[in-house]
N, C-alpha and C positions, 0 to 999 in steps of 0.2 A: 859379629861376622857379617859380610854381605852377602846380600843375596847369590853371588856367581859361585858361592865357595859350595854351593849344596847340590847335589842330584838325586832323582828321582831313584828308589828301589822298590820296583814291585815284586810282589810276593804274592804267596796263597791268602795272605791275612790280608793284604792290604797295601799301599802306596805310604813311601814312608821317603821322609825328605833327610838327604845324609851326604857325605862325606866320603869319599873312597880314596885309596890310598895308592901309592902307582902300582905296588906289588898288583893288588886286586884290579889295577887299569889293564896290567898289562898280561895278564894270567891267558893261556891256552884257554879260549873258549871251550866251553861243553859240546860235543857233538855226536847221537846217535851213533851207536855203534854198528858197522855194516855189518848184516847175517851172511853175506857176500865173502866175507871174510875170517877165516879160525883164526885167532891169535893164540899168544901162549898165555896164560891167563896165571903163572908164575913162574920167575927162573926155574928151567930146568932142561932136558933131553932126553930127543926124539927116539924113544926104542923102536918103532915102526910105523912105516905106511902101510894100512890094508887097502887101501885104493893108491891109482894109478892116474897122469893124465889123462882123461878123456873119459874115463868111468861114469856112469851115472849113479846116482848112489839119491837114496829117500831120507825123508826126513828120519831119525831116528840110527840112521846104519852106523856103524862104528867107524872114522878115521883112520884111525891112527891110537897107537901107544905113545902117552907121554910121562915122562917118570920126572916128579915133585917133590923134592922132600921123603926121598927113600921108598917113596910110594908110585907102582904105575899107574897113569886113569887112562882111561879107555875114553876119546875124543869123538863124541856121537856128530852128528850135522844135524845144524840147526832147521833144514832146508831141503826140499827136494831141488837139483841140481848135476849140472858137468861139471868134475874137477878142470879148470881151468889151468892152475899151476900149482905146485908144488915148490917152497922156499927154501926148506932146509932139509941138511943131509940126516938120514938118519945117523945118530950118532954126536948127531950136534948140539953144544950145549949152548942155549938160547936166554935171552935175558926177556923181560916180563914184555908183553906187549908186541914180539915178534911175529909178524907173519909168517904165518906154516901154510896154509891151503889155500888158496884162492878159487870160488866157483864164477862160470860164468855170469 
């Protein structure tokens, strides 16, 4: 093979000369996930909001109710914070990766 057919992967171990495929050319980069931001972290729906626009709310306070898999969790913030916005209705059944709370 010639040399133009290979790229570079570095890793924790090491630099390693390879090959990539387009699947893996063209995949959604990895990117930090905003603390800025609650998602739904699996399909399900919103049993409530305990905050409102403009609330201030500590790191630790509880969100909102969100019910998974026949089960509710209790949505703490990651963050001391203003709710910014609000995405979905209570009652709404959301698919994985939804924004629900936006702080400022």
């Amino acid at each position: 093979m010639s040399e133009k057919n290979y790229e570079v992967l570095s890793t924790e171990s090491g630099e390693f000369r390879t090959t990539f495929n387009k699947a893996y050319l063209n995949r959604k980069k990895w990117e930090p996930a905003n603390p800025r931001h609650i998602l739904s972290f699996m399909p399900g729906s919103v049993v409530e909001y305990r905050v409102k626009v403009g609330d201030k709310v500590r790191k630790g306070d509880c969100l909102m109710t969100f019910r998974a898999m026949k089960m509710n969790n209790n949505v703490l913030s990651p963050i001391d914070g203003v709710v910014k916005k609000i995405d979905a209705e209570v009652g709404a059944n959301v698919p994985k990766d939804t924004l629900l709370i936006e702080f400022e």
